[in-house]
N, CA, C and O of each residue as an XYZ file, in Angstrom:
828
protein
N       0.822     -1.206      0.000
C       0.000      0.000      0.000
C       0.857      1.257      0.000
O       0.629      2.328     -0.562
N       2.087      0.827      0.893
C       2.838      2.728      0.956
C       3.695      3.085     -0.637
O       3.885      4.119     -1.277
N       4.137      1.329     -0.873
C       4.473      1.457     -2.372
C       3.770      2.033     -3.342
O       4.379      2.491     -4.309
N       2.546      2.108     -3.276
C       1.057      2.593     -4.223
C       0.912      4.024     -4.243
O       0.772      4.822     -5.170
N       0.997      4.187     -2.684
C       0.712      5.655     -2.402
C       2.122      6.339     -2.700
O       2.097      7.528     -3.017
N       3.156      5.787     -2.635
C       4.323      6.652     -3.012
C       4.331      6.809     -4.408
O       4.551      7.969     -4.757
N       4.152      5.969     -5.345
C       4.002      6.291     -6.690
C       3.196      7.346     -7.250
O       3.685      8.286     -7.877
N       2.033      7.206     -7.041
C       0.885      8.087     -7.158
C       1.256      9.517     -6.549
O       1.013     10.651     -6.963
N       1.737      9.190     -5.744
C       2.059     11.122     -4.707
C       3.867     11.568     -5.706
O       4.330     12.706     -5.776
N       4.264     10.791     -6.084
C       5.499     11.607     -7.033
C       4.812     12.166     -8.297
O       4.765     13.356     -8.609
N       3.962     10.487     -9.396
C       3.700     10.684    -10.436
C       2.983     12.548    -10.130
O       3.417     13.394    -10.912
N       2.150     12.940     -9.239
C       1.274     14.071     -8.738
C       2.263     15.406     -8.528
O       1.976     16.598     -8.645
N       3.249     14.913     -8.254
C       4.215     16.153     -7.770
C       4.764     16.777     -8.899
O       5.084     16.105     -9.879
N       4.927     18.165     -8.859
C       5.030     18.830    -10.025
C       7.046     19.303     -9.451
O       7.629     19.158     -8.377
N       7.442     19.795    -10.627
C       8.680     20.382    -10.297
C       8.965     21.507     -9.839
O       8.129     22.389    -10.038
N      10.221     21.864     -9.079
C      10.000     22.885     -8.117
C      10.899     23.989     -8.902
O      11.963     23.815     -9.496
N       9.955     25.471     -8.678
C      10.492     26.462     -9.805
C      10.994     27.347     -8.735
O      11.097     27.088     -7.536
N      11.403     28.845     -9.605
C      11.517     29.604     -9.108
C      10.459     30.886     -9.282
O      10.211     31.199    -10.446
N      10.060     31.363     -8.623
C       8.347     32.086     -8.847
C       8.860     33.861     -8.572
O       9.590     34.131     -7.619
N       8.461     34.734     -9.347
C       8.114     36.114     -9.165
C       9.920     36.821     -9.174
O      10.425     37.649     -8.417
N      10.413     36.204    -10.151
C      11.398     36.323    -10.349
C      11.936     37.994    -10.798
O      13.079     38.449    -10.751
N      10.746     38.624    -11.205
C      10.809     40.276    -11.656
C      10.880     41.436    -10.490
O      10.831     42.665    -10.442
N      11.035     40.240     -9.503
C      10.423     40.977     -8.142
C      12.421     41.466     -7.315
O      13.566     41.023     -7.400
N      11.824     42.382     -6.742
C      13.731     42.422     -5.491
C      13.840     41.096     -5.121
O      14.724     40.333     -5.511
N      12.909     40.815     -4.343
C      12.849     38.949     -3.698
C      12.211     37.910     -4.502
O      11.212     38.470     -4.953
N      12.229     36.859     -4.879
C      11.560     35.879     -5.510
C      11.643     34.724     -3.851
O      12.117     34.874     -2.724
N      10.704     33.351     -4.750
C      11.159     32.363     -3.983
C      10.655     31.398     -4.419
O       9.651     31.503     -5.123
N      11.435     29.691     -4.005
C      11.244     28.509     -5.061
C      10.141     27.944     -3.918
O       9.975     28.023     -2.701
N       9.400     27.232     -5.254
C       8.069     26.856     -4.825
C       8.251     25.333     -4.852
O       8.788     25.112     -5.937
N       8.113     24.428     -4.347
C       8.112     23.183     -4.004
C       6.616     22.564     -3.849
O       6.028     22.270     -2.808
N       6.298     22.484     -4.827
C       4.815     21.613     -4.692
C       4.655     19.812     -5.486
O       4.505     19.218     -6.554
N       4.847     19.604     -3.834
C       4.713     18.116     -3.763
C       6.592     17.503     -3.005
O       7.387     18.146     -2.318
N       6.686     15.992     -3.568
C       7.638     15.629     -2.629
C       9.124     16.167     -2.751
O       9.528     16.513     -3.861
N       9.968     16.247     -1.615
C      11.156     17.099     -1.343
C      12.217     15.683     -2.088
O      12.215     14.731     -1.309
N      12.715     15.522     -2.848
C      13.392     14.960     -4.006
C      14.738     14.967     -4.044
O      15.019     16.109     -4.408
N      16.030     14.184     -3.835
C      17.190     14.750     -4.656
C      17.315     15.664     -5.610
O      17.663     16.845     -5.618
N      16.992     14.954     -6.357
C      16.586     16.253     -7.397
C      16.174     17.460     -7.573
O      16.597     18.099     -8.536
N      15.101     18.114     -6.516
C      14.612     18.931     -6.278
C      15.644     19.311     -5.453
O      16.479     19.883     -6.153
N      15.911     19.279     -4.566
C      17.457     19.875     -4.005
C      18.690     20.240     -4.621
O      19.364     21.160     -4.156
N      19.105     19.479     -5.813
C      20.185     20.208     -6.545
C      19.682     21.088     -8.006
O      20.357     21.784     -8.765
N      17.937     20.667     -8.040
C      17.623     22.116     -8.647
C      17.543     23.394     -7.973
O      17.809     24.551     -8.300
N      17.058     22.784     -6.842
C      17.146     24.310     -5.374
C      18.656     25.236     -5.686
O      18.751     26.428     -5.979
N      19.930     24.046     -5.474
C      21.041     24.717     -5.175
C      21.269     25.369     -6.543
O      21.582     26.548     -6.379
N      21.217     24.983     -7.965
C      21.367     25.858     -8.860
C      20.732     26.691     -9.193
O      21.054     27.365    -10.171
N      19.851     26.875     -8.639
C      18.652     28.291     -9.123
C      19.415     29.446     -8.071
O      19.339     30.613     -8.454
N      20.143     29.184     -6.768
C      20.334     29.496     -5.399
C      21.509     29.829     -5.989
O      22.036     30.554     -5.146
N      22.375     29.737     -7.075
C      23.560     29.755     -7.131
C      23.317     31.108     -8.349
O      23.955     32.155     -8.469
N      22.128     30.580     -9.152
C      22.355     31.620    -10.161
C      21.427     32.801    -10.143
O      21.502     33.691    -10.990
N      20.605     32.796     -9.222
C      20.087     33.841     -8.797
C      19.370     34.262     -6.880
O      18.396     33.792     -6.291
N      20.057     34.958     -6.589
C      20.575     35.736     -5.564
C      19.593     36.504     -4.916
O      19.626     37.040     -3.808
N      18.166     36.458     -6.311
C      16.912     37.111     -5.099
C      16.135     36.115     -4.446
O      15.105     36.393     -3.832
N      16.513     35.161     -4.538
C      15.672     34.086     -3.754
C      16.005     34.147     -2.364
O      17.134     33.916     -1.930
N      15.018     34.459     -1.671
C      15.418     34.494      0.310
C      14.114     33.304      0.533
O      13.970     32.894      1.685
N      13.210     32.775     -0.513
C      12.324     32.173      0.500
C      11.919     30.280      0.115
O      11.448     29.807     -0.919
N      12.084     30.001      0.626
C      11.114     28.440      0.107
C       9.702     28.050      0.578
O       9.235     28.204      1.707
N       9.071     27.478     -0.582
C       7.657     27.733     -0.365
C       6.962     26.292     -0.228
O       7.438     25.659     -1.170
N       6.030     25.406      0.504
C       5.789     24.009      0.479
C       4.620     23.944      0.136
O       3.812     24.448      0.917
N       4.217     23.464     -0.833
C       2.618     23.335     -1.401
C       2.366     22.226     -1.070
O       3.064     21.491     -1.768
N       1.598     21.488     -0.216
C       1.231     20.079      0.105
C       2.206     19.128     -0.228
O       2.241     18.296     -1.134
N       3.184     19.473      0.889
C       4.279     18.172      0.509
C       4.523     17.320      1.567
O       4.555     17.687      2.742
N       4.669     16.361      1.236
C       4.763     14.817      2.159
C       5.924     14.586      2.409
O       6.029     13.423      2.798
N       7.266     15.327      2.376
C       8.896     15.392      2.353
C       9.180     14.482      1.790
O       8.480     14.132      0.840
N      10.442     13.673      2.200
C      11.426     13.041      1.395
C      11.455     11.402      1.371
O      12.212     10.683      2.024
N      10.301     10.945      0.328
C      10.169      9.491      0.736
C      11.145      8.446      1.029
O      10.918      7.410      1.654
N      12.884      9.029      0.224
C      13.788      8.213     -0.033
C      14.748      9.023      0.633
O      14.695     10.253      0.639
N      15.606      8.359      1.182
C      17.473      9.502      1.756
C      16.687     10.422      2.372
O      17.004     11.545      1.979
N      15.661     10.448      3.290
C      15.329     11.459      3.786
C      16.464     11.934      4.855
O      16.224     13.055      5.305
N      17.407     11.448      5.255
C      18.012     12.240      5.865
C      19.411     13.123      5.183
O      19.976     14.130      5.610
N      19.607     12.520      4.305
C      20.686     13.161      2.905
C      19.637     14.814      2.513
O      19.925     16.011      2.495
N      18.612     14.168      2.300
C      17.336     15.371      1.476
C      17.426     16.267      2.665
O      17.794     17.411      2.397
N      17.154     15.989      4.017
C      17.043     17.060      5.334
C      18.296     18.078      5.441
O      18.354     19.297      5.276
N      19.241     17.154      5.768
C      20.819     17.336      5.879
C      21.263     18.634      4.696
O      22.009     19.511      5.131
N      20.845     18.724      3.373
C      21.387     19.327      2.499
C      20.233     20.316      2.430
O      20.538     21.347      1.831
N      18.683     20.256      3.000
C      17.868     21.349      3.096
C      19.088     22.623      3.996
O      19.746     23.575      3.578
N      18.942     22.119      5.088
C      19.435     22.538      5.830
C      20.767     23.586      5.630
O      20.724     24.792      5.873
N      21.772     22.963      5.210
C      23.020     23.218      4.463
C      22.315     25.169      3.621
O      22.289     26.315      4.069
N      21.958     24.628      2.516
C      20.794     25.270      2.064
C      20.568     26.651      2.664
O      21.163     27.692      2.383
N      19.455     26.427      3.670
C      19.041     27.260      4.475
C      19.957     28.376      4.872
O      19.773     29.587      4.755
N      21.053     27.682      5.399
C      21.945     28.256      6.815
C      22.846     28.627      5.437
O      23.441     29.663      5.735
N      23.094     28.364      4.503
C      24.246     29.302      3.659
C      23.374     30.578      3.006
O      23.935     31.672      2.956
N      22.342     30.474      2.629
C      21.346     31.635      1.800
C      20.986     32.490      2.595
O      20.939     33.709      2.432
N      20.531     31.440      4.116
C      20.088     32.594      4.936
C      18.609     32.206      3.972
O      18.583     32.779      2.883
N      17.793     31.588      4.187
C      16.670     31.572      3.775
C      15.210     31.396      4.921
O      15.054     31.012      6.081
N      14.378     31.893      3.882
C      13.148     31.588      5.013
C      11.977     30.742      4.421
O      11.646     30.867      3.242
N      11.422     29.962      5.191
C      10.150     29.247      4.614
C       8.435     29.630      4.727
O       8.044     30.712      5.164
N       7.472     28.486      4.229
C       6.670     28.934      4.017
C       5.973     27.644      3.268
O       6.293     26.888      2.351
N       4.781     27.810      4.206
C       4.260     26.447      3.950
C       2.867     26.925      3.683
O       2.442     27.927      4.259
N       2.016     26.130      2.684
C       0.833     25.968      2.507
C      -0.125     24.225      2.200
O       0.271     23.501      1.287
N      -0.904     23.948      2.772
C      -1.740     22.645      2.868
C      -1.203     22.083      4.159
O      -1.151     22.691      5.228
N      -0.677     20.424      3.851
C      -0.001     19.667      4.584
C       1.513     19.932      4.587
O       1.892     19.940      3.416
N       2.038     20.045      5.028
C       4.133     19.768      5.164
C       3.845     18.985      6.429
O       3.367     19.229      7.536
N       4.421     17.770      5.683
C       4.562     16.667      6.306
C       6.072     15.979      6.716
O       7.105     16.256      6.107
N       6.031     15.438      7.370
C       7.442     14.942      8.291
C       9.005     15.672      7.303
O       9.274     16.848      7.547
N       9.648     15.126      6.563
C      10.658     15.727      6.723
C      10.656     17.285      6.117
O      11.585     18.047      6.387
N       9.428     17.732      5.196
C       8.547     19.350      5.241
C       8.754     19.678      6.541
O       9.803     20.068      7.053
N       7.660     19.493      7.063
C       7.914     19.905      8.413
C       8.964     20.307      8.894
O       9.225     21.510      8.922
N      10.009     19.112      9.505
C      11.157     19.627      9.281
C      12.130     20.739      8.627
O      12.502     21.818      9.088
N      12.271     20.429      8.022
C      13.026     21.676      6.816
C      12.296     22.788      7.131
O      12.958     23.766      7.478
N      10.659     22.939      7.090
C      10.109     24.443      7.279
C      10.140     24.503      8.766
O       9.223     25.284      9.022
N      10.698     24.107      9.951
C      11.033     24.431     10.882
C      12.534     25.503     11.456
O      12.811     26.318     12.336
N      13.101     24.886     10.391
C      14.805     25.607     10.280
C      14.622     26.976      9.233
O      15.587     27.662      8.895
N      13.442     27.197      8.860
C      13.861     28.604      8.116
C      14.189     29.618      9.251
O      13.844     29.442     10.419
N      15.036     30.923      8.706
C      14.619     31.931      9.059
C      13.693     32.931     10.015
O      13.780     33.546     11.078
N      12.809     32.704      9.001
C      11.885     32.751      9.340
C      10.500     31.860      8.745
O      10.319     31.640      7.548
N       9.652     31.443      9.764
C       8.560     30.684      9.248
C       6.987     30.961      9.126
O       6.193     31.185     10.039
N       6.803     30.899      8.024
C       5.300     31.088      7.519
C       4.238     30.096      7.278
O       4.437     29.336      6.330
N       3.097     29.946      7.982
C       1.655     28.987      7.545
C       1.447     30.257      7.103
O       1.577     31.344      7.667
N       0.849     29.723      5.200
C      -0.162     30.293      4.840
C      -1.847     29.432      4.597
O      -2.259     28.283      4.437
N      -2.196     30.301      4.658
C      -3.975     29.642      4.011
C      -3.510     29.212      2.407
O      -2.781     29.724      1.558
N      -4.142     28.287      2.470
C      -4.069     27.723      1.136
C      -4.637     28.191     -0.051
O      -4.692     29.414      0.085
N      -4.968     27.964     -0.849
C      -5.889     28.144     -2.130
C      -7.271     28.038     -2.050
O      -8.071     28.607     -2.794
N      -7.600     27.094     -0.882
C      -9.049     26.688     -1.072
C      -9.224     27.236      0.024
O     -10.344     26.957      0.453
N      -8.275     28.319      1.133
C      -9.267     28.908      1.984
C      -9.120     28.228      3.512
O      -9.534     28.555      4.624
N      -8.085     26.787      2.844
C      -8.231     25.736      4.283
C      -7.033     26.104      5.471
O      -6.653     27.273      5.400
N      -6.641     25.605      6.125
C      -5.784     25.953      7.177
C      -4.671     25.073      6.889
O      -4.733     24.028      6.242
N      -3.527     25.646      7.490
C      -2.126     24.677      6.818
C      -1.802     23.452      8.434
O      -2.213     23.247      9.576
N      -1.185     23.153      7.818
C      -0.921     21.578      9.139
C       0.469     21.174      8.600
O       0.925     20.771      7.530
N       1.093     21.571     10.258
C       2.748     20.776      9.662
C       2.482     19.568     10.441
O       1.766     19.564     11.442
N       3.156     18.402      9.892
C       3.066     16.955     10.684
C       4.246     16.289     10.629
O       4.777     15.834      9.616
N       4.749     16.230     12.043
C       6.347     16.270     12.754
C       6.446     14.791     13.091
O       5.701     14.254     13.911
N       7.281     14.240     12.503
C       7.482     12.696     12.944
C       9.051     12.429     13.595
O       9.531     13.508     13.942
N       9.615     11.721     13.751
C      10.934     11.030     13.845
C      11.384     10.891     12.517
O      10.573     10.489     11.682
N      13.217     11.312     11.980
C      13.536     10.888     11.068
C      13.426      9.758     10.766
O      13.748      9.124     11.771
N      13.075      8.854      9.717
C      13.332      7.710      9.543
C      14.132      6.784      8.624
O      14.759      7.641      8.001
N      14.370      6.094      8.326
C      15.247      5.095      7.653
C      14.381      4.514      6.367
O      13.162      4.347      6.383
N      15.251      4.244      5.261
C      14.852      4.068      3.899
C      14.327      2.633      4.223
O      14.009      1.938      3.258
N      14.238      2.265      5.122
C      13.666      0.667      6.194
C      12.150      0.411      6.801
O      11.489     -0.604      7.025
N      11.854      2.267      7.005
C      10.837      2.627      8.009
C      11.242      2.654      9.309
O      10.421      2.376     10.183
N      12.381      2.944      9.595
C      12.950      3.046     10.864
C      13.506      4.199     11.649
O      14.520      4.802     11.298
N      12.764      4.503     12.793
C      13.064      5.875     13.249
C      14.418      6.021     13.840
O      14.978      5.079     14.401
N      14.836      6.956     13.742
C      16.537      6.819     13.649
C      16.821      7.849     14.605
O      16.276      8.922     14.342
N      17.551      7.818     15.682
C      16.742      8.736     17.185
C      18.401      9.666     16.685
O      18.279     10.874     16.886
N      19.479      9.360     16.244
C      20.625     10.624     16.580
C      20.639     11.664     15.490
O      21.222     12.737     15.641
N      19.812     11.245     14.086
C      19.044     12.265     13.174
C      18.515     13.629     13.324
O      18.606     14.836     13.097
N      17.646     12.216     14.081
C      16.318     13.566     14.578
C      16.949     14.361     15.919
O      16.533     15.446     16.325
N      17.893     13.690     16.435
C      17.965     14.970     17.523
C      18.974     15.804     17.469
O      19.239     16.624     18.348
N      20.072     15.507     15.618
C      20.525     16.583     15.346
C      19.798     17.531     14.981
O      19.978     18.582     15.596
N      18.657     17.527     13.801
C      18.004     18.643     13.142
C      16.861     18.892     14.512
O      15.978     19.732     14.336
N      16.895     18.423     15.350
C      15.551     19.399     16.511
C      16.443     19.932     17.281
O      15.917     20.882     17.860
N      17.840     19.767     17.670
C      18.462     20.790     18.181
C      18.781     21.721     17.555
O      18.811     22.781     18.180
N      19.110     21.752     16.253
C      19.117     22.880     15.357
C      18.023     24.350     15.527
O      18.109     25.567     15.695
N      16.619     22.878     15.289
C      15.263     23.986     15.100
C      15.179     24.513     16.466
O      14.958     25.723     16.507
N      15.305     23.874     17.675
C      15.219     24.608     18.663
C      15.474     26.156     18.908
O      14.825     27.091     19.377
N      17.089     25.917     18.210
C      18.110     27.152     18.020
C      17.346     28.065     17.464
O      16.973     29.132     17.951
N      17.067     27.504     16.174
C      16.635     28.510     14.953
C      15.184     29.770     15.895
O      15.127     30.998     15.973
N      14.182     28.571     16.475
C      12.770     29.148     16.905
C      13.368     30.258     18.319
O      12.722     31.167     18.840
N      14.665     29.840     18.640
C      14.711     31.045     19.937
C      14.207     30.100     21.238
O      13.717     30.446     22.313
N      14.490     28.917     20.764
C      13.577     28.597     22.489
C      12.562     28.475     22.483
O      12.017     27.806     23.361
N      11.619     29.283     21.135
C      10.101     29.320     21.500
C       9.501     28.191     21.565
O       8.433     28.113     22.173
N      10.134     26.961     20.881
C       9.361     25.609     21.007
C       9.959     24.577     22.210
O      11.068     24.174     22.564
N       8.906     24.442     22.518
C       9.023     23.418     24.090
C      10.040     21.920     23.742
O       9.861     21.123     22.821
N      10.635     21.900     24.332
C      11.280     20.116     23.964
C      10.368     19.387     24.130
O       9.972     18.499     23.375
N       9.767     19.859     25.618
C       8.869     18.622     26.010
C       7.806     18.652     24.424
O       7.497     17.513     24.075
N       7.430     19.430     23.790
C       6.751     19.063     22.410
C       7.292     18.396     21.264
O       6.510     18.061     20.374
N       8.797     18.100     21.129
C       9.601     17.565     20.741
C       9.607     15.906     21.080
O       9.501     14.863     20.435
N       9.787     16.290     22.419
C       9.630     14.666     23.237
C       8.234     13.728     22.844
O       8.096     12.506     22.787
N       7.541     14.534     22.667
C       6.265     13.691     22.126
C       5.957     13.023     20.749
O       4.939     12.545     20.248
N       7.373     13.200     20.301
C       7.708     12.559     18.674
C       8.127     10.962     19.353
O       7.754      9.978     18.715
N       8.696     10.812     20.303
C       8.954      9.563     20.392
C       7.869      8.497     20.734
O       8.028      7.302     20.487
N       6.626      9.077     21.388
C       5.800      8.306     21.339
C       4.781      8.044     20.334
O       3.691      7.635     20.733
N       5.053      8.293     18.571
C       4.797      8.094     17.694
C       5.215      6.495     17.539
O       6.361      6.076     17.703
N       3.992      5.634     17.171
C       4.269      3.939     17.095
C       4.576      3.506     15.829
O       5.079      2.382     15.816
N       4.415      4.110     14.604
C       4.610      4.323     13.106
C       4.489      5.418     12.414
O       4.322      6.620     12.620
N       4.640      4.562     11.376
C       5.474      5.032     10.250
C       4.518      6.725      9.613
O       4.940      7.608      8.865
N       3.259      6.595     10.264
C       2.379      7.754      9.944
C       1.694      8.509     11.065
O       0.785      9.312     10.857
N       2.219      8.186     12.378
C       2.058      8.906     13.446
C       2.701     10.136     13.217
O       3.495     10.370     12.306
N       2.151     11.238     14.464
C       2.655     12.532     13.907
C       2.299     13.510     15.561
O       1.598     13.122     16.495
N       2.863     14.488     15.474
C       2.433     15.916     16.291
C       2.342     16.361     15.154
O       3.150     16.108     14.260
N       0.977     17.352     14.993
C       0.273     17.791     14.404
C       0.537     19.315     14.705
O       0.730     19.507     15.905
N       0.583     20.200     14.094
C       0.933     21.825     14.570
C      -0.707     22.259     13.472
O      -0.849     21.647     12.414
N      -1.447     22.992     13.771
C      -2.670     23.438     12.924
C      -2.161     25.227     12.836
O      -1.668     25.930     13.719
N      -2.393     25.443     11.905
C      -2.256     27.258     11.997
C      -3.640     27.821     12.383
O      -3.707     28.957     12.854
N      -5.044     26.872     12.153
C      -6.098     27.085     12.663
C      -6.196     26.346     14.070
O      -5.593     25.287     14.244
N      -7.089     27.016     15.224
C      -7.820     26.205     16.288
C      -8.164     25.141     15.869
O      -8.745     25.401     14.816
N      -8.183     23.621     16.093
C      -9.008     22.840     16.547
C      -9.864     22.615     17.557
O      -9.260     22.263     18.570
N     -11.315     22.691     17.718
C     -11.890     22.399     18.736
C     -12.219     23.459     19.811
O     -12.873     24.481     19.602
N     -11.565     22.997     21.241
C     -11.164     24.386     22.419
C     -10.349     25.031     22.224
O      -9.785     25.305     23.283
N      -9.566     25.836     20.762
C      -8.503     26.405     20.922
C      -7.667     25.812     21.090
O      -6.922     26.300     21.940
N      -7.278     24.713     20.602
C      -6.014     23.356     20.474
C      -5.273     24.233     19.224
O      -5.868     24.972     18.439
N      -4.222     24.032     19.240
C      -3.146     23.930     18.224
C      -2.362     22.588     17.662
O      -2.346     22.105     16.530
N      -1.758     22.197     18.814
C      -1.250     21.182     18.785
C      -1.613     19.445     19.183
O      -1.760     19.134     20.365
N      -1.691     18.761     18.458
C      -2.057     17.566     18.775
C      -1.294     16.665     18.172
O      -0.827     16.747     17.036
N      -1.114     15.419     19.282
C      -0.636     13.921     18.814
C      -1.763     13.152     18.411
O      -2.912     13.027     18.836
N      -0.898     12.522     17.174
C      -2.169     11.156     17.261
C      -0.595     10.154     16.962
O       0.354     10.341     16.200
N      -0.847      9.286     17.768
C       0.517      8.267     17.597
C       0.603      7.093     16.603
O       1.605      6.630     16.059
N      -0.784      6.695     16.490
C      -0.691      5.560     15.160
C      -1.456      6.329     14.230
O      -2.124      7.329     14.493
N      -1.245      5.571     12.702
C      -2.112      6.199     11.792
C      -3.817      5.908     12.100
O      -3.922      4.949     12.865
N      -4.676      6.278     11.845
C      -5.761      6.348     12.094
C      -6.564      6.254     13.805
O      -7.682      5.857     14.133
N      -5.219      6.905     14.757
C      -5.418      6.616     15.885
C      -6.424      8.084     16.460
O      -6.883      8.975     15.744
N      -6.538      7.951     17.846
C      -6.948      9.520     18.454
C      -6.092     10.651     18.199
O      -4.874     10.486     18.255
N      -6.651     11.941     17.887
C      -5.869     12.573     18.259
C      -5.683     13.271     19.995
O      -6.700     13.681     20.555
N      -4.851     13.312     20.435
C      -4.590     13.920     21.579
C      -4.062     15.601     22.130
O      -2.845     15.787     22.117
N      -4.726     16.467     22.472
C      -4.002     17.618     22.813
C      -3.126     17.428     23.524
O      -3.337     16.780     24.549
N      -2.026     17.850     23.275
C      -0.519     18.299     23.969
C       0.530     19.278     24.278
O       1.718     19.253     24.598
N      -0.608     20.366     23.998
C      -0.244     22.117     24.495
C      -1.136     22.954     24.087
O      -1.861     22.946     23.093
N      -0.990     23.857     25.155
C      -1.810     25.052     25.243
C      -1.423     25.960     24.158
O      -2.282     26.564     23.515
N      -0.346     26.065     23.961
C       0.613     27.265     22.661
C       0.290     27.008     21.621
O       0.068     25.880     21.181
N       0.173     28.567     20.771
C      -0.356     28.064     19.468
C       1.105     28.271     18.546
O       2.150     28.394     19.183
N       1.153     28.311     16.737
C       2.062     28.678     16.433
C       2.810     29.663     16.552
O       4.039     29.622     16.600
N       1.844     31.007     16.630
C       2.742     32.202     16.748
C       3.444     32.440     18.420
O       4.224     33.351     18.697
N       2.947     31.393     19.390
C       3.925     30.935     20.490
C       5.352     30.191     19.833
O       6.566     30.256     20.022
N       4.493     29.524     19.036
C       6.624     28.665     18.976
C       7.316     29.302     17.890
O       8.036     28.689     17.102
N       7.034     30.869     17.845
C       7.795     31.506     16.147
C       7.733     31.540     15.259
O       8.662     31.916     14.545
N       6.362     31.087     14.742
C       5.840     31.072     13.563
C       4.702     31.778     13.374
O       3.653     31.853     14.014
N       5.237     32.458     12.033
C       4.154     33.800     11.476
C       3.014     33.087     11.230
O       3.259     31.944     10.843
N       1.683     33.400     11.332
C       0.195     32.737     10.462
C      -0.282     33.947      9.666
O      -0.206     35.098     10.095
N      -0.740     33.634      8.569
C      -1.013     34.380      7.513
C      -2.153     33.769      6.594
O      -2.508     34.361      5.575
């Protein structure tokens, strides 16, 4: 089944450009999955033009394959351009990621009006295997990056994710009582509230 759904979610993914290029600032748009490829088109667009400060995530599910090669060189990326992100729909696990280490970070409303959702997992292994000294290089990073504003203990709640599609959930909209944040640990499990803070508590712009 994840073989099925991974096919179908690339064949869907479009290539990642560079947008509003007439502008002082431009920025590359990434709609759909975060790719090798899409990374050393990143770095040559990044190399040959100099107004790009931003990266943009249109419903992307991150890096199905080498996700930690794909994270590792986001990153790289980031911290040499000095770049900032910006997410719209889902940014999902290693999305998430990566749009955690910008700059600065943006949920926008989507196209249809809906609310954006980052969904934070454990790095994992081209195995399905969560790989614990990964992930707690790039969350000490993001820690850095947010100022502190994000709790570890919200961090810590990645480990009690049981698979491969468990998640902490960040909403740029309320859920419910004014929830932001929620676990659900297996795929199709409960979700659970697990902080009072919303995004623009942990450093992130909503727009």
């Amino acid at each position: 089944m994840k073989s099925i759904f991974l096919g179908i979610f690339l064949l869907l993914s479009t290539s990642a450009y560079a947008a509003n290029s007439d502008q002082a600032e431009s920025k590359y748009v990434i709609n759909g999955a975060v790719t090798k490829a899409v990374v050393e088109d990143l770095e040559k667009k990044l190399e040959s033009n100099p107004s790009i400060k931003s990266i943009e995530f249109i419903q992307s599910f991150g890096a199905f394959e080498d996700e930690v090669e794909v994270t590792r060189k986001m990153f790289r990326l980031i911290d040499q351009y000095k770049l900032n992100t910006l997410a719209s729909g889902n940014c999902a696990f290693a999305c998430a990621t990566i749009f955690l280490y910008g700059y600065t970070r943006t949920m926008e409303i989507n196209l249809k009006g809906r609310s954006t959702r980052l969904i934070l997992r454990p790095i994992m292994s081209k195995d399905n295997e969560f790989l614990k000294e990964p992930t707690e290089e790039f969350f000490k990073k993001i820690l850095l990056r947010s100022d502190n504003k994000i709790p570890v203990d919200i961090l810590l709640r990645l480990y009690q994710v049981q698979d491969e599609l468990g998640a902490v959930h960040i909403h740029s909209k309320a859920i419910g009582l004014n929830k932001y944040i929620q676990l659900q640990s297996i795929a199709d499990g409960k979700f659970e509230n697990i902080s009072e803070l919303s995004p623009v508590d942990l450093g992130i712009v909503v727009e």
